[in-house]
N, CA, C and O of each residue as an XYZ file, in Angstrom:
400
protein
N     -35.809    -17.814      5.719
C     -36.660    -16.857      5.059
C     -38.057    -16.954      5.647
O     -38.559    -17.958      6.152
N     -38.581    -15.809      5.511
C     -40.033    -15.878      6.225
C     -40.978    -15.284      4.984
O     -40.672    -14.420      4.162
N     -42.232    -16.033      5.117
C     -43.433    -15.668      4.005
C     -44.414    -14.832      4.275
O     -44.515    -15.020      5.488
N     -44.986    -14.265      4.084
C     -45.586    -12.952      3.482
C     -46.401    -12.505      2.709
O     -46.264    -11.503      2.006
N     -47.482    -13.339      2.787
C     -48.691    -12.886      1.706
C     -48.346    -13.702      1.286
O     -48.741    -13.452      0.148
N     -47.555    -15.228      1.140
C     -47.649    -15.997     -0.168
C     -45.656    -15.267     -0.707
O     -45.008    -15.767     -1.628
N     -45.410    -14.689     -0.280
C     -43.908    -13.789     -1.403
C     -43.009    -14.309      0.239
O     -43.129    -14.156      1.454
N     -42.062    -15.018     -0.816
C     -40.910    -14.996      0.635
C     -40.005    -13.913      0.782
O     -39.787    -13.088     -0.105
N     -39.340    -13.918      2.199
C     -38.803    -12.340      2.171
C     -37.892    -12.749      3.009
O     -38.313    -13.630      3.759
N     -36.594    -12.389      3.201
C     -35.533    -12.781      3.698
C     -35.417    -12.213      4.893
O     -35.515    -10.998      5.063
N     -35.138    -13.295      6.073
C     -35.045    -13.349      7.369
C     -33.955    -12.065      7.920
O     -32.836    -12.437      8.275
N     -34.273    -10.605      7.987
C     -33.056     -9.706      7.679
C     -32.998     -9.930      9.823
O     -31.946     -9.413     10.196
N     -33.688    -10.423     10.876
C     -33.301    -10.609     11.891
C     -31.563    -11.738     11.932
O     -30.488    -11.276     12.314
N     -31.710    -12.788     11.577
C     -30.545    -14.061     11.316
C     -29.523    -13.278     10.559
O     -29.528    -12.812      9.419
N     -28.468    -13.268     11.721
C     -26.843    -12.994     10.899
C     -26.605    -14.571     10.297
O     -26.908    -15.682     10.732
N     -25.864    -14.066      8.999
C     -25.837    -15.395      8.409
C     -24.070    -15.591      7.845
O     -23.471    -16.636      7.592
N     -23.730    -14.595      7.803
C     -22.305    -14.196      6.838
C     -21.570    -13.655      8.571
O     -21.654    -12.543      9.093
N     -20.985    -14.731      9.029
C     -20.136    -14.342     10.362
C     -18.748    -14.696     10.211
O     -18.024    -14.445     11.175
N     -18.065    -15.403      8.859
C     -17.335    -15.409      8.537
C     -16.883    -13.604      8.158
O     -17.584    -12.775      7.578
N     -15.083    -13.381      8.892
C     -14.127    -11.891      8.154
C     -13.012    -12.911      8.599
O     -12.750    -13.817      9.391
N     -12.595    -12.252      7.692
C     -10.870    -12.769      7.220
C     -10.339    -11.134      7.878
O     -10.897    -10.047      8.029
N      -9.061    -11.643      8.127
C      -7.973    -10.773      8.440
C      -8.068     -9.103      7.209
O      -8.183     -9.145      5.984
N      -7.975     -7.902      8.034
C      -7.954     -6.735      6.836
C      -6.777     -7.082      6.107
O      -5.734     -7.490      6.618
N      -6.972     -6.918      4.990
C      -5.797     -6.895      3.938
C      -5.209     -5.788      4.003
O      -5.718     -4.699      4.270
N      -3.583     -6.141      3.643
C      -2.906     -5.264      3.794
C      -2.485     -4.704      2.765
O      -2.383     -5.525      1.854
N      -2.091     -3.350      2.378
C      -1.225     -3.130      0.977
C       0.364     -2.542      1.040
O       0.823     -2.276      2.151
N       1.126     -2.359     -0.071
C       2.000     -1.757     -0.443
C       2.457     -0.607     -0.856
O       1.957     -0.256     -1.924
N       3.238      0.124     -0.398
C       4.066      1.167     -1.322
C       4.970      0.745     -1.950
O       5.847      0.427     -1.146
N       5.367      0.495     -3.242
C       6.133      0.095     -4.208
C       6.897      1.477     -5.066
O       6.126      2.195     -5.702
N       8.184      1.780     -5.071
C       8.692      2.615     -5.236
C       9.974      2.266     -6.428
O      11.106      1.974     -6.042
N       9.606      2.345     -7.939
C      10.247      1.592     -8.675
C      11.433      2.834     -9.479
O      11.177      4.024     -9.665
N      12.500      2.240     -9.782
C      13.588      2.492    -10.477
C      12.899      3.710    -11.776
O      11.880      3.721    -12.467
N      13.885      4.476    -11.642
C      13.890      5.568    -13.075
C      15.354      6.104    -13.569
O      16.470      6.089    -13.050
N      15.060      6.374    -14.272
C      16.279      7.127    -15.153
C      16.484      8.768    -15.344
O      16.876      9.559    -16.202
N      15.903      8.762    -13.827
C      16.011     10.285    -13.671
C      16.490     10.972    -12.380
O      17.042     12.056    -12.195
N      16.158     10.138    -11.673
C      16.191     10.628    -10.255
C      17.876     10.353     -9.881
O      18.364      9.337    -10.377
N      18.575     11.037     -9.211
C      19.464     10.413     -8.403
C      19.882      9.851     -7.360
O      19.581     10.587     -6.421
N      20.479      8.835     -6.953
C      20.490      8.060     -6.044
C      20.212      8.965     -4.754
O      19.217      8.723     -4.072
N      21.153     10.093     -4.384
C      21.577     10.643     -3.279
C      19.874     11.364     -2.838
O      19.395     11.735     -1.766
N      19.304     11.314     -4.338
C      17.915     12.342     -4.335
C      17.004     11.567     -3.363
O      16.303     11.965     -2.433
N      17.310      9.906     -4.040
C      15.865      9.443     -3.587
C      16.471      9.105     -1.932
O      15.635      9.374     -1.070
N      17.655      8.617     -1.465
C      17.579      8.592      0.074
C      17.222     10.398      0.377
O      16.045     10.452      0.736
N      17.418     10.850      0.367
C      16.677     11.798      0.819
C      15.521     12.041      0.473
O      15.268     13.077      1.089
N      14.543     11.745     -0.174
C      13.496     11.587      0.046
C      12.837     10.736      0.681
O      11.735     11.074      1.112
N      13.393      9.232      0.942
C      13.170      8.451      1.623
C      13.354      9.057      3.138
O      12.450      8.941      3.966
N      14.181      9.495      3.338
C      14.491     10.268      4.884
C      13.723     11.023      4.981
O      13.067     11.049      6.022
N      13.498     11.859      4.058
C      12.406     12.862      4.626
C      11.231     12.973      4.802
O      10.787     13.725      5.670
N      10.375     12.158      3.922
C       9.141     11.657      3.757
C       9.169     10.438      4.972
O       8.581     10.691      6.023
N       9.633      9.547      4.865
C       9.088      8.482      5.591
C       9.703      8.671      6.884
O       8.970      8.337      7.816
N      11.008      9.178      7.253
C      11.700      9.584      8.491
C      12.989      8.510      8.887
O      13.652      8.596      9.921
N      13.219      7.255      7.574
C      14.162      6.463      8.030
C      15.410      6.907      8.183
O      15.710      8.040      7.805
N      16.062      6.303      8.601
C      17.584      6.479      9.743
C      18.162      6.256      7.802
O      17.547      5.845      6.819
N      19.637      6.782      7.996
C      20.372      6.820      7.042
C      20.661      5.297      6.337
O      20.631      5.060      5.130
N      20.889      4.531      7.206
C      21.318      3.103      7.097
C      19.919      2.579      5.904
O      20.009      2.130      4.761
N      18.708      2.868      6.745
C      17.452      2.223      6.204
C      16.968      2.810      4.571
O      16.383      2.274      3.629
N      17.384      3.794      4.742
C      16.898      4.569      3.622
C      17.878      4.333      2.283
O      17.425      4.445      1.144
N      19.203      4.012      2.544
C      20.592      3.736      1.691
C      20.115      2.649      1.114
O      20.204      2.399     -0.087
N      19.381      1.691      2.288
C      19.619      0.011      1.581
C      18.132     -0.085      0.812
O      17.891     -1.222      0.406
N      17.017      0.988      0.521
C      15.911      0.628      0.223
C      16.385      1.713     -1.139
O      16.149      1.323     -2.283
N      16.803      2.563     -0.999
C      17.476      3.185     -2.569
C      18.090      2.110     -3.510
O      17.831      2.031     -4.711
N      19.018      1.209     -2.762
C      20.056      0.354     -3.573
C      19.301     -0.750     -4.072
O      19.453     -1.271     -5.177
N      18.284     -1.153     -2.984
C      16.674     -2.374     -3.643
C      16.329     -1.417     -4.999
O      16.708     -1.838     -6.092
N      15.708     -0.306     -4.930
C      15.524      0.285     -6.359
C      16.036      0.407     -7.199
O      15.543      0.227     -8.312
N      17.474      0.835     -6.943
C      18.294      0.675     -8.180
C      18.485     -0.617     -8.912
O      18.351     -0.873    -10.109
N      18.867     -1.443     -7.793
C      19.434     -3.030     -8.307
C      18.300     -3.976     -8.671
O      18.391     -4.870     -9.511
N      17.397     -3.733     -8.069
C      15.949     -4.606     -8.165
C      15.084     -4.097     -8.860
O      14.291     -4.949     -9.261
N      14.832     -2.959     -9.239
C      14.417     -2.060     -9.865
C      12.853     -1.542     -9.532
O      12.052     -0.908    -10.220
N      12.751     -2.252     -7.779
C      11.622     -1.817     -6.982
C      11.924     -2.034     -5.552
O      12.592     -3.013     -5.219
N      11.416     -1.069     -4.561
C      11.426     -1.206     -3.091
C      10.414     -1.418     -2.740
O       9.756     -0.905     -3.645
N       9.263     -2.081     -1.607
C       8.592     -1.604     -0.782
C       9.283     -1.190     -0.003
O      10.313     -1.617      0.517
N       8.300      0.325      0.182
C       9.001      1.466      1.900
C       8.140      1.286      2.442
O       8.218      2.020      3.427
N       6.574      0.317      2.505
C       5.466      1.145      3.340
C       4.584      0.192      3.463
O       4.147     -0.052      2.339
N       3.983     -0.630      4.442
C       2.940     -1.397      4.180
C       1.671     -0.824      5.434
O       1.637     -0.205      6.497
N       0.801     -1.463      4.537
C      -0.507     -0.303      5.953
C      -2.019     -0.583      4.905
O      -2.286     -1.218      3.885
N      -2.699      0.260      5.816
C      -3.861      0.428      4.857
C      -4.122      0.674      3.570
O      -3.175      1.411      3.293
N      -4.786      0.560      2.539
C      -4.986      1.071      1.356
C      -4.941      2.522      1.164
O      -4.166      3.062      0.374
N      -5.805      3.159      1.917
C      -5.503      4.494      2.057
C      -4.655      5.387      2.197
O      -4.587      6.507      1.692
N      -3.848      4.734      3.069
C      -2.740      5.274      3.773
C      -1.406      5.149      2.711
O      -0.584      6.064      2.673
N      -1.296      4.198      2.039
C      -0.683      4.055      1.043
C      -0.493      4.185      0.176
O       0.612      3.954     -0.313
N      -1.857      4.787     -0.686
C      -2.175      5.580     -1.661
C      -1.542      7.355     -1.546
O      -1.153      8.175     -2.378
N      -1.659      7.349     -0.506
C      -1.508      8.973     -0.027
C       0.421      8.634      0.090
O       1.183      9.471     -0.395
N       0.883      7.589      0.647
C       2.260      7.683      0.146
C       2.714      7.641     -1.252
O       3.763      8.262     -1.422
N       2.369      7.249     -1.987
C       2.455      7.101     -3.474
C       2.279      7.834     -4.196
O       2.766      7.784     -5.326
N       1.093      9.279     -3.538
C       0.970     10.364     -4.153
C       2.399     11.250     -3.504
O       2.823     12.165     -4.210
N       2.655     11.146     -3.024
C       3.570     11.614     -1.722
C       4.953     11.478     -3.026
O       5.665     12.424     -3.365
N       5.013     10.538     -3.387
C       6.152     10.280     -3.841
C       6.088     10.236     -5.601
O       7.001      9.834     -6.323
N       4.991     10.669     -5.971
C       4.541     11.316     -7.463
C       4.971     12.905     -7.301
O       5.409     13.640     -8.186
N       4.701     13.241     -5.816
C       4.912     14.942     -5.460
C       6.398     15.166     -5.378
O       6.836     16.311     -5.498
N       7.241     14.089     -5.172
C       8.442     14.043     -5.109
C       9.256     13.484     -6.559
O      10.443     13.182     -6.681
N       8.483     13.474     -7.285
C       9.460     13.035     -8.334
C       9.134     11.589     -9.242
O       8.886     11.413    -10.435
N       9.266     10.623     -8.032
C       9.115      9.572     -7.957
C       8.387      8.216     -8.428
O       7.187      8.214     -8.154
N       8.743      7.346     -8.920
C       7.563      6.712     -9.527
C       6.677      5.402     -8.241
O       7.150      4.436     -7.642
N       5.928      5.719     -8.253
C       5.042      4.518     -7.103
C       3.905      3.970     -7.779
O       3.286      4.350     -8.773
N       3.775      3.026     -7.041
C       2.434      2.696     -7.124
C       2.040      1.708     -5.416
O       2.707      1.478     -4.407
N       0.669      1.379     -5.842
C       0.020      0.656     -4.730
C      -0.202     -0.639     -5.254
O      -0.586     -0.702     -6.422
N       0.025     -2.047     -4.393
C      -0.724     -3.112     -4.649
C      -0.629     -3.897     -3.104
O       0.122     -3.853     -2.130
N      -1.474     -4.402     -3.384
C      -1.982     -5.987     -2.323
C      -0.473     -6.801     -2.010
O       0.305     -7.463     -2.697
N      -0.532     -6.362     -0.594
C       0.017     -7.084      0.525
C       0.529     -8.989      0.124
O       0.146     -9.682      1.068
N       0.992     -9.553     -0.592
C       1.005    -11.100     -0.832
C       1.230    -11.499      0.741
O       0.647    -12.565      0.939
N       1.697    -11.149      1.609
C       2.236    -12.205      2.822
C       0.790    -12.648      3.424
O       0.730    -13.442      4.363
C-alpha cells in the first residue's frame, strides 16, 4: 500500500491475486416424469443433442431407472440454454456444478 496525504491507498500497480483454478464445469441433468414417453424422450435426445441411437436409448433408460441422466456437460451458459431446450421439449431439467 502506498500513503497519501497521511490516508493509505492501495498499491492498484502490484498484481496480488495470481492464483485461478481450473473454469468450472456444469451439468445438464435431465430427470424422470410421469409423462413423457420413453420412445418421446430418445427422440428428443436425438434430436436436440444429435446422439446416435445406441447413446440416446442408454441415457433414456439412466432416466427412467435412475430417475436422472446427465446429457451435457460445458459451460454454465451453454447448459442453461440446454435445459431451457428441454423445458421447450417437455422435459424436466435442470443445471448444477460439475462434481468431477
Amino acid at each position: 500500500m502506498g500513503v497519501m496525504a497521511g490516508i493509505a491507498v492501495p498499491d492498484l500497480d502490484r498484481v496480488t491475486d495470481t492464483e485461478v483454478g481450473p473454469p468450472t464445469s456444469w451439468q445438464t441433468v435431465v430427470w424422470n416424469d410421469p409423462v413423457n414417453l420413453m420412445s418421446y424422450v430418445v427422440h428428443v435426445f436425438r434430436t436436440y443433442f444429435g446422439f446416435d441411437a445406441d447413446t440416446a436409448h442408454r441415457l433414456m433408460l439412466s432416466v427412467h431407472h435412475d430417475g436422472h441422466a446427465v446429457v451435457a456437460r460445458g459451460p454454465r451458459e451453454v447448459m442453461e440454454v440446454h435445459a431451457q431446450a428441454m423445458h421447450d421439449y417437455g422435459l424436466w431439467a435442470t443445471v448444477r456444478e460439475d462434481p468431477r
